[in-house]
C-alpha positions in Angstrom: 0.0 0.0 0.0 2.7 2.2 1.2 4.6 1.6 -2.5 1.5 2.2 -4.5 1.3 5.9 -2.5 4.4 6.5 -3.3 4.1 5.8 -6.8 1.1 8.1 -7.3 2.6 10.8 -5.6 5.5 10.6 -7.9 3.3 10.2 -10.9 1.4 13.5 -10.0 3.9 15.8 -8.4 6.2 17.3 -11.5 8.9 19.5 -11.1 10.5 21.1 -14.4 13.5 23.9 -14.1 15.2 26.0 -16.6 18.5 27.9 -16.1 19.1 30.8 -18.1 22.3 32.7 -18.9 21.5 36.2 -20.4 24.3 37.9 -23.0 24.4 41.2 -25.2 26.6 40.9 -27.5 30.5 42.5 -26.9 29.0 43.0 -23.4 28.8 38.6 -22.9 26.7 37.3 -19.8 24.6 40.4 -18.5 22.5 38.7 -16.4 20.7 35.2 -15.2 17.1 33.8 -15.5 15.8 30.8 -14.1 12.4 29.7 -14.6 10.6 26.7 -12.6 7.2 24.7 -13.1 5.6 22.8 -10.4 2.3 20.2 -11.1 0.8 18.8 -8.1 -2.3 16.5 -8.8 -4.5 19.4 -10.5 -2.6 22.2 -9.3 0.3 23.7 -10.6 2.9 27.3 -9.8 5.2 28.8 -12.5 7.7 31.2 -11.3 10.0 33.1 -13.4 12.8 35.6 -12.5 15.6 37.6 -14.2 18.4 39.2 -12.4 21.1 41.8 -14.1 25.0 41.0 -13.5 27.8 43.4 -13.8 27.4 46.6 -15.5 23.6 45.6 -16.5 23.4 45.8 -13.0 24.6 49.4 -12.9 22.7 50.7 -16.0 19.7 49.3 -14.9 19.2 50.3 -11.4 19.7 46.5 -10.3 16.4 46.4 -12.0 15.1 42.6 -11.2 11.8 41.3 -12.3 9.9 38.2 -11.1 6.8 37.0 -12.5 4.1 34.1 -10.8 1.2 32.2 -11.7 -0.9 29.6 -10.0 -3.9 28.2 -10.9 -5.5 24.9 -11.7 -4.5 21.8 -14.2 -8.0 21.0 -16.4 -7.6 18.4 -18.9 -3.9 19.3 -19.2 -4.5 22.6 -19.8 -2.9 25.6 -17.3 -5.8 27.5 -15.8 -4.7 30.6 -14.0 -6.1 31.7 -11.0 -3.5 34.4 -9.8 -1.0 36.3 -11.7 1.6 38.6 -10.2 4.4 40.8 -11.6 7.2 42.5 -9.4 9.4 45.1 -10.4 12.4 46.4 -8.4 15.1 49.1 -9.4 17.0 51.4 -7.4 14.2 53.3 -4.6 11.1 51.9 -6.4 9.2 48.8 -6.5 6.2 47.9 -8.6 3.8 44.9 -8.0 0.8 44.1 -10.1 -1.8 41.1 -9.0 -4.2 40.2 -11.2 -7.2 37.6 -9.4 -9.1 35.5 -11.9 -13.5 35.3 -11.2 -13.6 32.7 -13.8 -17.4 32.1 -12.8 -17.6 35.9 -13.5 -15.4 36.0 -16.4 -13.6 38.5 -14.6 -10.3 39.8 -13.7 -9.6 42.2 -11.0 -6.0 43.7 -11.1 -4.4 45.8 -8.2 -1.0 47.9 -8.9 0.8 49.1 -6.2 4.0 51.1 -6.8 6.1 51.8 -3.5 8.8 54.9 -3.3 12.0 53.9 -0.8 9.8 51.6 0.8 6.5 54.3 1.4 3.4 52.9 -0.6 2.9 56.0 -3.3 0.6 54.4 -5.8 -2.4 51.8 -5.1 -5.0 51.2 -7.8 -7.3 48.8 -8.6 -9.4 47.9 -11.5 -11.3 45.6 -13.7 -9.7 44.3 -16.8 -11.7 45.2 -19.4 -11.7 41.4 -21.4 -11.6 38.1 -19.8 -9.4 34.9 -20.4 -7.9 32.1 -18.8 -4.8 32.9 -19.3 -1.7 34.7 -18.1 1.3 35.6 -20.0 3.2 32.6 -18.4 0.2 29.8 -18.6 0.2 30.5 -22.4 3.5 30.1 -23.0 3.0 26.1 -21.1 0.0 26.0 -22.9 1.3 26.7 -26.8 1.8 23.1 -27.1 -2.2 22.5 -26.7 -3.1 25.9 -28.3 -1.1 24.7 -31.4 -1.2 21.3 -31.9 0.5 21.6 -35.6 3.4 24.0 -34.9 5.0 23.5 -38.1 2.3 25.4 -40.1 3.1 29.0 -40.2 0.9 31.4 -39.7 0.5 34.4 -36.7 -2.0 33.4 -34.1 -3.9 35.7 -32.0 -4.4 34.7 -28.4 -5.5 37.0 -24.8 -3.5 36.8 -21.9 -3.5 38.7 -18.5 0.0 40.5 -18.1 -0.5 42.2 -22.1 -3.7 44.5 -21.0 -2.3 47.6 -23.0 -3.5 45.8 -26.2 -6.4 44.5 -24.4 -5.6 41.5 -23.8 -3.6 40.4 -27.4 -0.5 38.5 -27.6 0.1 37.2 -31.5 2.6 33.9 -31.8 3.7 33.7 -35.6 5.1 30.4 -36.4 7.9 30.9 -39.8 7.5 29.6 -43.3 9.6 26.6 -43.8 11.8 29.5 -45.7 12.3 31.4 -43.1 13.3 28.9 -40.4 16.8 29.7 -41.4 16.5 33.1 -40.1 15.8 31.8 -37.2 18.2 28.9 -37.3 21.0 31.5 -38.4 20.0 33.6 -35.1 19.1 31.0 -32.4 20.2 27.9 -33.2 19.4 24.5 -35.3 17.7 21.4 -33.9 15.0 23.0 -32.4 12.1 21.0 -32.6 10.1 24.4 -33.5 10.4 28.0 -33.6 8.1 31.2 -33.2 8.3 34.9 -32.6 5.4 36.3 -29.4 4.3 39.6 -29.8 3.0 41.3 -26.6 3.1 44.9 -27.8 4.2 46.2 -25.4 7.3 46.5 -22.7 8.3 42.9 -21.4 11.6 43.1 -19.3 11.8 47.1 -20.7 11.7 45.6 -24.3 10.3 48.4 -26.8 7.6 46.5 -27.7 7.8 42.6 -26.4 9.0 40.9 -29.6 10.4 37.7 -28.0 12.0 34.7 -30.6 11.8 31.1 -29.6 13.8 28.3 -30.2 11.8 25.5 -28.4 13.3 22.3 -27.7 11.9 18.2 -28.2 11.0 18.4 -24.0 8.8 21.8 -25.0 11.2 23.7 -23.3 12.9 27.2 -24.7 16.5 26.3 -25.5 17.3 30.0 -27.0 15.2 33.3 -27.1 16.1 36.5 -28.1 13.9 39.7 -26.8 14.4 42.5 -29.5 15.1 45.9 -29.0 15.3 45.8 -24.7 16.3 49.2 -23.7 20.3 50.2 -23.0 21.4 47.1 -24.5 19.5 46.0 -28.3 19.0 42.8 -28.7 19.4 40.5 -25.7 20.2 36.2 -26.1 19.0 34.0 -23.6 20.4 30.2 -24.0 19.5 27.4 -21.6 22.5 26.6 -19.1 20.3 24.0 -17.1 
């Protein structure tokens, strides 16, 4: 009895983590990311951070960012329940939390922006669209949302986290002919590649253009996030 337990635990307890060395070109390794996913029976937590190194860390303010979701597992699908963002550089500190009503088909966000540790901002609101997804859930979930992700085409989906464009976060997955462009920039033998478009500032990028190179275990082996402010274009390869 006490084997079969054990058995089903390990069967529906998951843990997947990614290590991430960050580089800008003449510059080398600017910084680190390290993303981990837990599943537990029907509940799951992603957690995703980035940290600057070195002079990134100067230019930037030791500007860190840190983004978590939890939510549900429903037919293998990643249903968010609670989003949050946080922001830190130099005296100021941001945190966004987003709270999903999915009976309502609501979200109710609250921003709270602190100044040297004094609470200056604190807003709250309803998004004005609803969806069960966050901006990390539908990255986990691409492989469901696009079963055939060797047919090019852009793809629109909503996710929480991209509320300047209402919700809209487009994936375009490359025309056989251009899979060398992004072979030539990220890599070959990925088992597929794409380019998400948040339209807006992710990690200060102008306008969230992130490319993917997305290995067999549906894991990102390479992206490169385009135009990020102070440094370009900024590589991030999978260390772990």
């Amino acid at each position: 009895m006490g084997l079969m337990v054990l058995l089903s635990t390990t069967i529906l307890a998951e843990t997947i983590r990614a290590d991430y060395d960050v580089s800008y070109g003449i510059f080398g390794k600017i910084g680190r990311a390290k993303a981990t996913l837990k599943k537990e029976r029907s509940r799951y937590r992603i957690e995703i951070g980035l940290e600057p190194t070195g002079l990134a860390k100067r230019l930037s303010g030791n500007r860190t960012e840190r983004h978590t979701s939890e939510g549900r597992i429903v037919n293998g699908k990643l249903v968010s329940d609670r989003y949050t963002v946080i922001r830190t550089s130099k005296d100021t500190k941001v945190i966004k939390r987003y709270r999903f009503d999915h009976s309502k088909r609501r979200i109710y966000k609250r921003y709270l922006k602190y100044k040297r540790g004094v609470l200056a901002k604190d807003e709250k609101e309803t998004l004005s669209f609803y969806t069960s997804e966050d901006l990390l859930t539908l990255y986990f979930n691409l492989d469901k949302l696009l079963p055939d992700k060797q047919k090019a085409g852009r793809y629109r989906f909503y996710a929480v986290g991209a509320e300047r464009q209402k919700g809209e976060v487009f994936v375009e997955i490359p025309s056989q002919k251009r899979v060398s462009v992004y072979e030539k920039e990220l890599g070959k033998g990925a088992s597929w590649y794409a380019t998400v478009l948040i339209n807006q500032q992710i990690f200060t990028s102008k306008e969230g253009r992130l490319q993917l190179a997305v290995g067999k275990d549906g894991i990102t082996r390479t992206a490169l996030l385009k135009d990020v402010i102070f440094f370009g274009d900024i590589r991030a390869r999978r260390v772990k």
